[in-house]
C-alpha positions in Angstrom: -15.9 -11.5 -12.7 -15.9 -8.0 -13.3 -16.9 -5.7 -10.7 -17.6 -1.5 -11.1 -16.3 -0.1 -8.2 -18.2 3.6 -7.6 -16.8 6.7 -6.4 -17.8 10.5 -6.5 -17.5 12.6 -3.5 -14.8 12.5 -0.4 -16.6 9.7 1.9 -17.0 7.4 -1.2 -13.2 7.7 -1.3 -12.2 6.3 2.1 -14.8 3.8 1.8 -13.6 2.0 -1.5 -9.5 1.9 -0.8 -9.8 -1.3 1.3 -12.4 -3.2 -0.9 -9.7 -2.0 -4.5 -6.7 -3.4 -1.9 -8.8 -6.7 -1.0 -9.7 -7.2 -4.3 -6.3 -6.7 -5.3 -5.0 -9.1 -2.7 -7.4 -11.8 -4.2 -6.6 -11.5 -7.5 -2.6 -12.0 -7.0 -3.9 -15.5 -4.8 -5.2 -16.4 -8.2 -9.3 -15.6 -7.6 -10.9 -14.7 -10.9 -11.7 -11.0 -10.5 -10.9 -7.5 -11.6 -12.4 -4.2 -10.7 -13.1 -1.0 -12.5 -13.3 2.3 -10.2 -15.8 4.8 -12.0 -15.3 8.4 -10.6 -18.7 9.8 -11.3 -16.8 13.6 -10.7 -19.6 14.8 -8.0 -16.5 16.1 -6.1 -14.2 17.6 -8.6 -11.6 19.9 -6.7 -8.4 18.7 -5.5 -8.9 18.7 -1.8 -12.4 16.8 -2.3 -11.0 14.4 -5.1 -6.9 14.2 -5.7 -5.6 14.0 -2.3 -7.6 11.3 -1.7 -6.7 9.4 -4.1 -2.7 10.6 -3.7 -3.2 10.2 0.2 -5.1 6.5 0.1 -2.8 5.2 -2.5 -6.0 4.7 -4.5 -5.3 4.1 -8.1 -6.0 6.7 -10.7 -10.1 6.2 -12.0 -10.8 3.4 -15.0 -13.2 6.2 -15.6 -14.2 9.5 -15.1 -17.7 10.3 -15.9 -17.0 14.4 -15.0 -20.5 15.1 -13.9 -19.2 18.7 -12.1 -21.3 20.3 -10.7 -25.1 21.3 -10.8 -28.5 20.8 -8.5 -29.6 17.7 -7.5 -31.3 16.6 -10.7 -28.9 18.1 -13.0 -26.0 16.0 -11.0 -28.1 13.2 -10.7 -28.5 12.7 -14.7 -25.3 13.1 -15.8 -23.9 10.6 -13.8 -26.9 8.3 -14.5 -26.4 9.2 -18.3 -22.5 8.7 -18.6 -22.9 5.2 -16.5 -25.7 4.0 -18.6 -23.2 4.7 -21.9 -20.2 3.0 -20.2 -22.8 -0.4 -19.3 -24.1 -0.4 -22.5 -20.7 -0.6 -24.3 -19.0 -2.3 -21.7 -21.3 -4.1 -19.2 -20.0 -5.5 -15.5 -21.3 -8.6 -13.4 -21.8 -5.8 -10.2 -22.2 -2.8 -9.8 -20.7 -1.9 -5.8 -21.8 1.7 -4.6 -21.2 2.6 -1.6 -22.3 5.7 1.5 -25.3 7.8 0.5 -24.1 10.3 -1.9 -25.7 11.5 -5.2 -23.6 8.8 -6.9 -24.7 6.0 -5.0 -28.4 6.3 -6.4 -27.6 7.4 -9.7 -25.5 4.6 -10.6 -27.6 2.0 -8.3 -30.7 3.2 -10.9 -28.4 2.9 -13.9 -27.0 -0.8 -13.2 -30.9 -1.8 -12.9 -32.3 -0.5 -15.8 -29.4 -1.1 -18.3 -29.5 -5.0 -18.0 -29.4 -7.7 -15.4 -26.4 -6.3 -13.6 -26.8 -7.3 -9.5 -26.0 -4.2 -7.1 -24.0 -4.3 -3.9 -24.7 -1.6 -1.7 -21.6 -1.4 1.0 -23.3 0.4 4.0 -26.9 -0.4 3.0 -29.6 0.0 5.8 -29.0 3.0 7.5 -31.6 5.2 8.3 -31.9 8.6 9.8 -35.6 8.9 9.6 -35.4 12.5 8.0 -36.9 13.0 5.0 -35.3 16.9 4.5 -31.6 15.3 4.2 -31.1 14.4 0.3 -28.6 11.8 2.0 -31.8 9.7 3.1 -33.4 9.7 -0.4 -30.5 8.5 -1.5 -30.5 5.8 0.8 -33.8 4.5 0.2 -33.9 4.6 -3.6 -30.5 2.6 -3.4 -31.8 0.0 -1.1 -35.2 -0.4 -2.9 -33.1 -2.2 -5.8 -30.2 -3.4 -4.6 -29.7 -7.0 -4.3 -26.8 -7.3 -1.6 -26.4 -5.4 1.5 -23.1 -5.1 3.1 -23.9 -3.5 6.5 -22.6 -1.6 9.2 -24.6 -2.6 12.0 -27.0 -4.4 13.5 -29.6 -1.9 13.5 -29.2 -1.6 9.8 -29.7 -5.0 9.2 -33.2 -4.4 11.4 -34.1 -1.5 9.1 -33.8 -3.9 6.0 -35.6 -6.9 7.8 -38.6 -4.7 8.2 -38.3 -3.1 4.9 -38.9 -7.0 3.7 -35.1 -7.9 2.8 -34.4 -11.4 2.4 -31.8 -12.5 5.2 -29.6 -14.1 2.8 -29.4 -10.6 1.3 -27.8 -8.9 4.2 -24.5 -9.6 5.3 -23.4 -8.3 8.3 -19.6 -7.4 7.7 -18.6 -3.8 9.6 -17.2 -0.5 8.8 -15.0 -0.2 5.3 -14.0 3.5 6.4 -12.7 2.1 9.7 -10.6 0.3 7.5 -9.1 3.3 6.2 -8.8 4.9 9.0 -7.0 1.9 11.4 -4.6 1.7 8.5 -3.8 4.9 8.1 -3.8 6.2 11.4 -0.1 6.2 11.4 0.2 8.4 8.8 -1.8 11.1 10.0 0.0 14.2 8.8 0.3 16.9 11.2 -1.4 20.3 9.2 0.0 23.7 9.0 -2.8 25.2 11.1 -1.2 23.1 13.8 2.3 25.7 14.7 0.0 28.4 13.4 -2.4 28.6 15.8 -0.1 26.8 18.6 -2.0 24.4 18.4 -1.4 21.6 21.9 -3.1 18.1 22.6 -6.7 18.1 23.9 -6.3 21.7 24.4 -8.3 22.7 21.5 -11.5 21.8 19.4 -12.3 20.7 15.8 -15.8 22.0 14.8 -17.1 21.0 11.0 -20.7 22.4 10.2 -22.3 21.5 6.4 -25.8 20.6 6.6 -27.9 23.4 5.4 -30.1 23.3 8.6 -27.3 24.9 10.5 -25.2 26.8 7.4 -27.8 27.8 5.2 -29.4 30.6 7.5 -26.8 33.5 8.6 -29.2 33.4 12.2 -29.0 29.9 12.3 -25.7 30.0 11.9 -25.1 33.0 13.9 -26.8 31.5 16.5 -24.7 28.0 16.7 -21.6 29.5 16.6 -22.1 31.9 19.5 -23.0 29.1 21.6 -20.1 27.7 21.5 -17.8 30.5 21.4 -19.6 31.4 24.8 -19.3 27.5 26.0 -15.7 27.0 25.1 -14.3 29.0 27.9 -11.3 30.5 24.9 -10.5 27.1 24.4 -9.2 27.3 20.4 -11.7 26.3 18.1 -10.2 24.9 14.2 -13.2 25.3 11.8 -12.0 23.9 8.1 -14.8 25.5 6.5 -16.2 25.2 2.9 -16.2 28.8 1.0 -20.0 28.9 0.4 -20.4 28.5 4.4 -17.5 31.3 4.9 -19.5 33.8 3.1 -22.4 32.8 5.2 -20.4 33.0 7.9 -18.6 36.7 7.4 -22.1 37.9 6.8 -23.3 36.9 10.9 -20.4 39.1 11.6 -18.7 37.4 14.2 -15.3 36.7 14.7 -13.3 35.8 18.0 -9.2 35.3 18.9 -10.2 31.8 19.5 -12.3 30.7 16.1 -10.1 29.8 13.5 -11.0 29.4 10.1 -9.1 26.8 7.9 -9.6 25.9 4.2 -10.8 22.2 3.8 -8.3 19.9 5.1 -6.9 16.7 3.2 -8.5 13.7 5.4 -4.7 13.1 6.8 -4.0 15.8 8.3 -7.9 16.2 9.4 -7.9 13.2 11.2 -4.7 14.5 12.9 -6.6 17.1 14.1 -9.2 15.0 15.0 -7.4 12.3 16.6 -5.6 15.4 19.7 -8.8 17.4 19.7 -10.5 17.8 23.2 -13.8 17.7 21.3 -15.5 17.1 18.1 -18.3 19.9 17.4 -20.3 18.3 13.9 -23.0 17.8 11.8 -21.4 15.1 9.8 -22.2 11.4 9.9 -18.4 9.9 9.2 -16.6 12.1 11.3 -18.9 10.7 14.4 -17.5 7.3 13.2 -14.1 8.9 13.1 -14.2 10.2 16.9 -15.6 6.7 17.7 -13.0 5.0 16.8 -10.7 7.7 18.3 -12.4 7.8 21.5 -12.3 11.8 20.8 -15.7 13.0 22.4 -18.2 14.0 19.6 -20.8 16.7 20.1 -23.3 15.8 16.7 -25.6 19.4 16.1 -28.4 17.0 14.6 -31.6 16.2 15.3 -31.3 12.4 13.6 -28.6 10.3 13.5 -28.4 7.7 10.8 -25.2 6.1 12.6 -27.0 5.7 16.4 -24.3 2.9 17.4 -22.3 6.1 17.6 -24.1 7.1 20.5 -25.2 4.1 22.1 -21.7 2.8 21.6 -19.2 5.4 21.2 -18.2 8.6 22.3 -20.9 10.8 19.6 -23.9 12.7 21.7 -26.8 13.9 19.5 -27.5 17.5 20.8 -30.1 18.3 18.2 -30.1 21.6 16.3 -31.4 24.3 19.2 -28.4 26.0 20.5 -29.4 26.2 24.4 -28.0 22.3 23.9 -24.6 23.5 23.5 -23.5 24.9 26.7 -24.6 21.8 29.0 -22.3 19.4 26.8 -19.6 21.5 27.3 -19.9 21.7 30.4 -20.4 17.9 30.8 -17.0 17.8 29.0 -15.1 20.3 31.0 -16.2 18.5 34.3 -14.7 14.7 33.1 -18.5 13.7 32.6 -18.2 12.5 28.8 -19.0 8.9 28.2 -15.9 6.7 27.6 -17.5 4.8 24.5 -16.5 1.8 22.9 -16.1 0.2 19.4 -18.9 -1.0 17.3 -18.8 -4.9 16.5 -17.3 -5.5 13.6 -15.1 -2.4 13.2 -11.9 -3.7 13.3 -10.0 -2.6 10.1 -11.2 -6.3 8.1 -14.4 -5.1 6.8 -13.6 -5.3 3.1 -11.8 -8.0 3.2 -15.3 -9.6 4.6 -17.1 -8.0 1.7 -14.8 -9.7 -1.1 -14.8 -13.1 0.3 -18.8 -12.3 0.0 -18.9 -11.5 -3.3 -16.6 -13.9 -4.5 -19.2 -16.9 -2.5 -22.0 -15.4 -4.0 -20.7 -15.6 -7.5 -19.1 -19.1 -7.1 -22.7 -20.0 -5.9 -24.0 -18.7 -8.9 -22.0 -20.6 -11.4 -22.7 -23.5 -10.0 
């Protein structure tokens, strides 16, 4: 059995090193299957691509399809154009994509229409409900022609029941970037930023903002930040931010002693960060799973949340996107008031062992 094994952008990443190590661990017990990882090259810079791989011991790409760069289309065709080329010469039995990235539906829609090639989708069925985020196309695309769903939750596997999913379809199996993060919690790496800034435990905060709701207008942006500059009562404030948002940023004007900017972080010595931060200011899905686990308190600047066991589970609270929001979560947090949280079922660092032992059942089946 030969299964591709997809990967483009920095959550795809931490998601596939425990299913290449399970696989790997199978194979040496004498199971009949072998993996090729396809980089599609969505993420093509060395923080967002080779530290990743250097950091998750994840072994160098079968193939790299070097998409680069481009709009959404533009990305979206190269990859689905190289992939197409690589099935046609050298097919797979599945096709495994994984998150919600430009990747995932570009190869998903490739595997289909190149020949009977089954794909798995690894955290199939979530939903945010908003139709702006290119995430949630992505998403629904990928699980309109997919034929295995390897899901996160409970509440996904509702969102694919009512989409009209089969049940013996969806297997219920966890979180494969808990994986990565359980195992390599103890190698967090302790960044530079850290003696820089003088930095101490739970004495400052980690804030990452990306979605163009809140970076792609300087007022928007302006707005946010001020917020919680305001809130933070000069409580340090570590914002690794992406160049494109930094030139938004410089033209809102502000600056404080307590913001610090920082250059994109590799994810070890983010999640050190992460892990002895008071608080978590985001817009990002993963990083509220992050925190979760952590039981660092998350403060999500979203109106949707496609990962709600975050909130109703863990330590995440959706503020929305209007800044009055900010300062009564801070001050929730400065008073003790913040919500303990918990761990979703399920994420316990064996997910992808889970999604192997799957696989290799559903193939045996198959056979026979």
């Amino acid at each position: 059995m030969l299964i591709d094994i997809i990967a483009g952008a920095r959550p795809n990443f931490i998601k596939i090193a425990p299913i290449i190590e399970a696989i790997a661990s199978r194979k040496k017990s004498g199971v009949a299957v072998d993996y090729r990882l396809v980089h599609t090259g969505q993420h093509y810079d060395k923080k967002m691509s080779h530290d990743f791989f250097d950091q998750l011991s994840i072994p160098a790409p079968h193939i790299n399809l070097e998409a680069g760069s481009g709009t959404q289309a533009e990305q979206t065709a190269k990859i689905m154009i190289g992939y197409e080329r690589l099935l046609i010469e050298h097919p797979c039995d599945l096709c495994i994509v994984v998150g919600d990235v430009t990747s995932t539906m570009a190869c998903a829609i490739a595997a289909k229409k190149t020949g009977n090639i089954r794909v798995a989708h690894v955290e199939g069925g979530i939903r945010s409900g908003d139709w702006t985020m290119p995430e949630e196309i992505n998403r629904i695309v990928t699980d309109s022609i997919t034929d295995y769903f390897f899901t996160t939750s409970t509440v996904a596997n509702n969102n694919l029941l009512r989409a009209g999913t089969t049940p013996d379809r969806i297997f219920f199996v966890g979180n494969t970037m808990i994986d990565t993060l359980r195992k390599q919690e103890p190698n967090f790496i302790k960044p530079g930023i850290w003696t820089k800034a003088g930095l101490v435990e739970k004495n400052y905060f980690v804030m990452t903002l990306h979605r163009p709701a809140n970076v792609d207008s300087k007022e928007k942006l302006g707005e946010l930040i001020s917020e919680i500059l305001k809130a933070s009562q000069g409580m340090l404030i570590i914002f690794p931010v992406h160049p494109r948002t930094a030139k938004i940023l410089e033209q809102t004007g502000i600056s404080a002693p307590n913001l610090w900017l920082a250059e994109p972080m590799t994810y070890l010595e983010f999640n050190y960060l992460v892990k002895f931060a008071k608080a978590v200011i985001t817009d990002s899905g993963g990083i509220t799973e992050e925190t979760t686990v952590m039981a660092v308190p998350c403060m999500t600047l979203r109106d949707s949340t496609e990962r709600p066991e975050t909130c109703t589970a863990g330590t995440n609270e959706l503020l929305g996107t209007d800044p009055s929001a900010i300062a009564p979560a801070f001050s929730k947090l400065f008073a003790g008031e913040w919500k303990t949280g918990g761990i979703p079922e399920l994420w316990d660092g064996h997910t992808a062992e889970r999604i192997v032992d799957h696989i290799i059942d559903i193939f045996s089946l198959m056979k026979n």
